[in-house]
C-alpha positions as CSV (number, residue, x, y, z in Angstrom):
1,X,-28.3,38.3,-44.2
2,X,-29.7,38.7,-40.6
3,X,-31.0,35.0,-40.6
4,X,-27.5,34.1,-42.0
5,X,-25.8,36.2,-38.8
6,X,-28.5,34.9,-36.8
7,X,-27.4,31.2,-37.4
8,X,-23.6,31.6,-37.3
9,X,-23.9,33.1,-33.7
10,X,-26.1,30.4,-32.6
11,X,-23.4,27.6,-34.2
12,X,-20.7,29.5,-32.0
13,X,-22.4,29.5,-28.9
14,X,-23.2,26.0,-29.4
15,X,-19.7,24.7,-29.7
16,X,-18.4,27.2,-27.0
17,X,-21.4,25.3,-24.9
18,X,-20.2,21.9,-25.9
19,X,-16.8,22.7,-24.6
20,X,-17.7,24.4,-21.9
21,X,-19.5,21.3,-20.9
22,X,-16.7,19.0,-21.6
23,X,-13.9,21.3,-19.8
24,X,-16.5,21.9,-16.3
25,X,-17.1,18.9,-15.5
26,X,-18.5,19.6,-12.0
27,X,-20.7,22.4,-11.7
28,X,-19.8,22.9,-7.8
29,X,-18.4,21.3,-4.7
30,X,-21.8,20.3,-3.9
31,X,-22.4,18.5,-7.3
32,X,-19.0,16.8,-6.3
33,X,-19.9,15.7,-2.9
34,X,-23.2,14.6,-4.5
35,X,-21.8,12.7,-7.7
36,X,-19.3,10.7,-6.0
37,X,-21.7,10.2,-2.7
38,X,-24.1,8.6,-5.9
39,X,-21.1,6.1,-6.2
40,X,-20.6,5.4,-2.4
41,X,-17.5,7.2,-1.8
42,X,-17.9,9.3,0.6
43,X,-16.5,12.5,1.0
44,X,-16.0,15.7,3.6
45,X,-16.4,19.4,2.1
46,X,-12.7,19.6,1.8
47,X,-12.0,17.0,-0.4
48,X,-14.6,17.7,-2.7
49,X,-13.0,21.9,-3.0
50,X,-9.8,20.2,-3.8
51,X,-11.5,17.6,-6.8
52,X,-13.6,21.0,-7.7
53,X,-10.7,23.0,-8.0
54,X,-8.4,20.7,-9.5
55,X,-11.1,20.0,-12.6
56,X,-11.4,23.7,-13.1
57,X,-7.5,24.5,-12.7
58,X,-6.7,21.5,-14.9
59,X,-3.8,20.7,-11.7
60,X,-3.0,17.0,-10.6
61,X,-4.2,16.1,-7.3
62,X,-1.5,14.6,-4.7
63,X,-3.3,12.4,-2.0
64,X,-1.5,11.4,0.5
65,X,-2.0,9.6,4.1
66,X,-2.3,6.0,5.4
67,X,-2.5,2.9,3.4
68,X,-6.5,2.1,2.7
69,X,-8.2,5.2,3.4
70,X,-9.5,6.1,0.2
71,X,-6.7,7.5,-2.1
72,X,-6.9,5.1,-5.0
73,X,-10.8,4.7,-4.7
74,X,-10.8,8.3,-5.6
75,X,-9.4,8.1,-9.0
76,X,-12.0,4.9,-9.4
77,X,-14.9,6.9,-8.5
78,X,-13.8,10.0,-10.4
79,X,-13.4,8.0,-13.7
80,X,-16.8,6.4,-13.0
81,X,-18.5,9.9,-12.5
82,X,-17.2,11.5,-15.0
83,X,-17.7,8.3,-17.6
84,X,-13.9,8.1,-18.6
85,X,-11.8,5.4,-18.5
86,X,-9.3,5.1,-16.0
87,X,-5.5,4.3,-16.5
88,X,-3.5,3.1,-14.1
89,X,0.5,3.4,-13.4
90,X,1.3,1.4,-10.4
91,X,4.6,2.5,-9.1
92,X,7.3,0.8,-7.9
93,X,11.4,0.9,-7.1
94,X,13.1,0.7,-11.0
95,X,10.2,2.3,-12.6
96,X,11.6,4.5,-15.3
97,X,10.3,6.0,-18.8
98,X,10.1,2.9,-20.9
99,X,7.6,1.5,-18.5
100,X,5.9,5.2,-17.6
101,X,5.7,7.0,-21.0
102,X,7.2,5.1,-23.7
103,X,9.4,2.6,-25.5
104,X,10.5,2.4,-29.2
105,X,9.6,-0.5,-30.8
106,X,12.5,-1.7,-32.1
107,X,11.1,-4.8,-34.0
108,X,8.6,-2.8,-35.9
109,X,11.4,-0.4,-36.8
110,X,13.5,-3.5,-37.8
111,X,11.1,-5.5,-39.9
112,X,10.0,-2.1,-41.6
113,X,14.3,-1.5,-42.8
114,X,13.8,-5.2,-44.6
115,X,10.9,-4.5,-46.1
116,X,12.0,-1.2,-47.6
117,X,15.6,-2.4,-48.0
118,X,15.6,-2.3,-51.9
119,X,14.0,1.3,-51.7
120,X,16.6,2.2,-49.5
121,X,19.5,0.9,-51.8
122,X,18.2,3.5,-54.6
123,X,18.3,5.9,-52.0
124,X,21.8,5.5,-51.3
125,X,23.4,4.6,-54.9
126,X,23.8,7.9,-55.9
127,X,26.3,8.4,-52.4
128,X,30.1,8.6,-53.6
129,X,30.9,7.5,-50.2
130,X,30.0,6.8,-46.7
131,X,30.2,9.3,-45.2
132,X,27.5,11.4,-48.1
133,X,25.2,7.5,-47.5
134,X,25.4,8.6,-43.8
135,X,24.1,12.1,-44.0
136,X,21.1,11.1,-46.4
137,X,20.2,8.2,-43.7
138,X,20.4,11.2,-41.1
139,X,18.0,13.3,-43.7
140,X,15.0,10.5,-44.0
141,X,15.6,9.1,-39.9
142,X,12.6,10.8,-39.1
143,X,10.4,7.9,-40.9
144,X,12.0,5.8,-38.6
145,X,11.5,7.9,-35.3
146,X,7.9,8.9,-35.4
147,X,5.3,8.1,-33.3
148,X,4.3,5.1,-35.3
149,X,7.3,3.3,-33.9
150,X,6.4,4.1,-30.0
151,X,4.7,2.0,-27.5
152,X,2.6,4.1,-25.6
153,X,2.8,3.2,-21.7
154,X,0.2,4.8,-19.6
155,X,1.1,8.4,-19.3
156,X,1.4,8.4,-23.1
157,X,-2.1,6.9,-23.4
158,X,-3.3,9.2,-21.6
159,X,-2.3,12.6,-23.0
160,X,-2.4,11.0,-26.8
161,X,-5.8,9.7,-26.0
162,X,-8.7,11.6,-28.0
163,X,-11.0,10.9,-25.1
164,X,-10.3,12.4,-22.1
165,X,-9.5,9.9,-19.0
166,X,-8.5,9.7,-15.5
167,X,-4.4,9.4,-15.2
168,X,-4.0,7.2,-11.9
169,X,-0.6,7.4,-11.0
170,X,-0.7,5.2,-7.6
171,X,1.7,4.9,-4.4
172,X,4.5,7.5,-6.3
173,X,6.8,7.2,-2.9
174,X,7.2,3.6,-3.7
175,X,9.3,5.4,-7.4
176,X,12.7,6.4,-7.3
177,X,13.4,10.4,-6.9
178,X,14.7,10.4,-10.2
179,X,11.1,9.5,-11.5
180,X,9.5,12.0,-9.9
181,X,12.0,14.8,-11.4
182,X,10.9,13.3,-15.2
183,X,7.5,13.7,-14.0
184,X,8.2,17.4,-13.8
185,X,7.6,18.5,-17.2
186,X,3.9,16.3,-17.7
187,X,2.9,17.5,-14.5
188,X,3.1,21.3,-15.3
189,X,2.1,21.4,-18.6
190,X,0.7,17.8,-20.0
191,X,3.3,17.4,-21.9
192,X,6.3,15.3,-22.6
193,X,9.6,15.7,-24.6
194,X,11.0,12.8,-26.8
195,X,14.7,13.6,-28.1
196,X,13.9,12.2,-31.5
197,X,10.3,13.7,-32.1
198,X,10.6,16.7,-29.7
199,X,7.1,17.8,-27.5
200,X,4.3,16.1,-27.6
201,X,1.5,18.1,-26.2
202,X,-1.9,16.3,-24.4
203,X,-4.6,15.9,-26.9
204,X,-7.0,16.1,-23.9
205,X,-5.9,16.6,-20.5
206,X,-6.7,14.2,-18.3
207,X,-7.6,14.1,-14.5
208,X,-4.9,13.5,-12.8
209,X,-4.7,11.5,-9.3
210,X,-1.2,10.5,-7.5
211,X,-1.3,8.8,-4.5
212,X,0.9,8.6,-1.6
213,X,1.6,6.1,1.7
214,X,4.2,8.8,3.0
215,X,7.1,5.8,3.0
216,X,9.0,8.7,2.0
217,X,8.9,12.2,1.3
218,X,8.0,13.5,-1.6
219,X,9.8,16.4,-3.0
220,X,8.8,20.2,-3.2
221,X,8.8,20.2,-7.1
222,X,6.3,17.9,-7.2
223,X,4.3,19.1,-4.5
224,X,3.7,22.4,-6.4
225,X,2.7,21.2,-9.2
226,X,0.0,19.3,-7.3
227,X,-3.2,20.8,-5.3
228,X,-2.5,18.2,-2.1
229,X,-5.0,17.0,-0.2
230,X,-4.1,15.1,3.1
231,X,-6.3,11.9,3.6
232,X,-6.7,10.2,7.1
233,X,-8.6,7.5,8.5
234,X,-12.2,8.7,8.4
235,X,-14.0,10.3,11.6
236,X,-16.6,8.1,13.5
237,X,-19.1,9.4,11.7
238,X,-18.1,9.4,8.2
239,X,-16.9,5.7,9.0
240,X,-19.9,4.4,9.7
241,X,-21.8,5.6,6.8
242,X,-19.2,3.7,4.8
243,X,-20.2,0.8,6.3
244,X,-24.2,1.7,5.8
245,X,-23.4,2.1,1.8
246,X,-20.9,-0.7,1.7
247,X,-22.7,-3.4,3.8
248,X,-26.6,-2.5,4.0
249,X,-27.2,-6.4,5.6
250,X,-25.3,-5.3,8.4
251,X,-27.8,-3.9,12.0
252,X,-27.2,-0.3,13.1
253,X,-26.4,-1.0,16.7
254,X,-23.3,-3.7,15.4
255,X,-21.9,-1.1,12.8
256,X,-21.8,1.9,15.7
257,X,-20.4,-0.9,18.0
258,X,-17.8,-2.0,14.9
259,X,-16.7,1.6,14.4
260,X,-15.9,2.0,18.0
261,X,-13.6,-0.8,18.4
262,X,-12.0,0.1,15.0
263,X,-11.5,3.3,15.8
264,X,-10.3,2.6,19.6
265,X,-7.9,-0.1,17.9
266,X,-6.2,3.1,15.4
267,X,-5.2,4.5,18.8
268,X,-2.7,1.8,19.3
269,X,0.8,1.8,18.1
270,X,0.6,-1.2,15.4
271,X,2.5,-2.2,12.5
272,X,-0.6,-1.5,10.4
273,X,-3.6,-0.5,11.6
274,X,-7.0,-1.6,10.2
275,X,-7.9,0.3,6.4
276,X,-11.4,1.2,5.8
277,X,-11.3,-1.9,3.4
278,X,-10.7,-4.3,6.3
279,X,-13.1,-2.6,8.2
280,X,-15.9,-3.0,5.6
281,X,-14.2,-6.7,5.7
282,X,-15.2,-7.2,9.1
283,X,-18.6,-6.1,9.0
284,X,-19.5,-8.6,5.8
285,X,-18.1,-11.5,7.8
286,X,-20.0,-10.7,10.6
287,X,-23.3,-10.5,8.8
288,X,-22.3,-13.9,7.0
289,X,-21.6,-15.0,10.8
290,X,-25.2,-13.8,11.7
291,X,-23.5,-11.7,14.5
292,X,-25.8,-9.7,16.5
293,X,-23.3,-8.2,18.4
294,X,-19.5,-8.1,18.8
295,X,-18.3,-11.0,21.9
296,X,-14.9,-11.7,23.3
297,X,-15.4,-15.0,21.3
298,X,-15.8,-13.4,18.5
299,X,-13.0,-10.7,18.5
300,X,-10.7,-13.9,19.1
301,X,-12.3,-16.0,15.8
302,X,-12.3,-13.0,13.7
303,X,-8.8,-10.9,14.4
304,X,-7.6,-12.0,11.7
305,X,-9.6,-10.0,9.2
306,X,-8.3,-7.2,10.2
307,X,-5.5,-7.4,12.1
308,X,-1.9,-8.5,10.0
309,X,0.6,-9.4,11.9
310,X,1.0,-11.5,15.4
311,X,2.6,-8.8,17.8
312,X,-0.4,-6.3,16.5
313,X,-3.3,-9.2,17.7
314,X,-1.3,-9.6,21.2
315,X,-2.0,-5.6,21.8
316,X,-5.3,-5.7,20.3
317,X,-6.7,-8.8,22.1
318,X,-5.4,-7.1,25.1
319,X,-7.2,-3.6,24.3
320,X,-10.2,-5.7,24.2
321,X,-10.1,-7.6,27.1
322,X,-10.2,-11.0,25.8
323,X,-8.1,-13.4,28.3
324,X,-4.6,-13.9,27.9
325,X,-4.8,-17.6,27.6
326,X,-7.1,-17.1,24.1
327,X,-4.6,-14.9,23.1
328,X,-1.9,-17.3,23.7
329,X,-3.5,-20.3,21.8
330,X,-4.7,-17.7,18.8
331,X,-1.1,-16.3,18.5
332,X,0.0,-19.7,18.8
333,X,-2.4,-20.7,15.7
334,X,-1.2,-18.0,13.7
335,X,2.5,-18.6,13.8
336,X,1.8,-22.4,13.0
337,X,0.1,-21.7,10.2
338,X,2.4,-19.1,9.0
339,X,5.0,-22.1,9.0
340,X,2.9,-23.5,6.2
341,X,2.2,-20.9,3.6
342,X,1.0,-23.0,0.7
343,X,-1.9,-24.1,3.1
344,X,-4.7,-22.2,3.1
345,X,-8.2,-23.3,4.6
């Protein structure tokens, strides 16, 4: 009897282990910072309390800040980490349910009604009118409104999966505010309501990451269902380890030099100033270019990568002292070539 008690205690702290192991999937902020620093993200103390927390408090996270500092790469790395596979619901103006959380599949439901169309008939024969035929439709609809008929769009995947995953619902300023008001429900309590089936409840609960580029604001509902984290364009420091992680051919005296102009050119007031991406841009075409250091020549042969638009390369060019003459021919280039967008050299 002991040996029997014995073995059904050890069986329950085993599973309580197992999920204990499956629900905490960080076992700190430090293991965090170290996990996604293992994937070369990296990350500042703050950021990893908020990814801490969030796993343990089972709460979305809302990043928001300038295009190309990181936001999106989060959800990447996390999903990496943590081994789960990451969907993705890119938003946009228009986007509504049946792209977000489901759609019936109303050829399914139509070839199923021909193929059970004699079965039907005996179903209905014993009606003594339409109105009786009607109500014992209304009685067996259910077969037709299940969850077999739905096509599950990326929210649904994630909370029907069986596996848990990382939810990446990306640039959510760029929806309409009515879709952030039927986010509501999912975002509080994983879960989603369907008028013909009623509420379906998250299998597994997934990590959830929205992101946002602040084209608009974002309302308070949202907001407190969300632990928010406000992402900026990395310090000097942090920038330039990027760059050692994400471009190990370039030398150490041209990445500090790189990071100083970048971050001297985000002091400007541009259209768009250069993302971390575009910086990491510019530091692998300056190794392929076998740069040893940064020249007037080549600010004015490589502009391009990271600056976007014309009136942004005249202040630039200017900020870097390269003559006014080269600025004139390279903004010259650049509009000619924009006149000729199917050519690309």
């Amino acid at each position: 009897m002991y040996a029997e008690h014995t073995m059904i205690l050890f069986i329950c702290i085993y599973f309580v282990s197992q999920k204990d192991q499956e629900v905490f999937v960080f076992t700190g902020i430090d293991d965090v910072q170290s996990r996604l620093t293992e994937q070369q993200y990296v990350s500042n103390r703050k950021l990893a309390t908020v990814v801490f927390l969030a796993t343990r408090m089972n709460k979305p996270i809302l990043m928001e800040g300038p295009a190309g500092v990181g936001k999106t790469e989060l959800a990447k790395v996390l999903a990496k980490t943590l081994d789960r596979p990451l969907i993705r619901l890119q938003c946009y103006e228009g986007l509504d349910e049946a792209k977000a959380l489901y759609e019936w599949e109303y050829s399914k439901q139509l070839l199923y009604t021909h193929v059970l169309r004699e079965k039907i008939n005996q179903i209905l024969d014993p009606a003594q009118d339409l109105q009786e035929a009607v109500k014992m439709l209304r009685e067996r609809e259910d077969i037709f409104f299940s969850e077999n008929f739905l096509v599950h769009r990326p929210i649904m995947q994630a909370i029907r999966s069986e596996k848990p995953t990382v939810l990446l619902i990306d640039e959510i300023d760029r929806a309409d505010e009515e879709f952030e008001a039927f986010l509501l429900e999912f975002l509080s309590d994983y879960q989603v309501s369907i008028p013909e089936i009623g509420t379906l409840r998250a299998n597994t609960i997934p990590v959830t990451v929205l992101t946002s580029n602040r084209t608009r604001e974002l309302s308070e509902a949202l907001k407190r269902r969300c632990l928010h984290m406000q992402l900026d364009f990395p310090s000097k420091e942090d920038e330039l380890e990027i760059i050692r992680l994400k471009a190990p051919g370039i030398g150490e005296k041209l990445a500090e030099q790189l990071v100083e102009v970048i971050q001297s050119i985000r002091t400007l007031d541009l259209r768009k100033a250069p993302s971390i991406g575009e910086t990491l841009d510019w530091a692998q075409a300056l190794v392929i270019l076998n740069a040893p250091q940064l020249t007037k020549e080549l600010y004015e042969e490589t502009i391009s990568v990271i600056i976007k638009y014309d009136r942004d390369a005249e202040k630039v060019l200017a900020h870097l002292g390269v003559a006014g003459e080269a600025r004139k021919n390279i903004t010259s280039t650049t509009s000619a070539a924009s006149q000729y967008p199917g050519h690309h050299h």
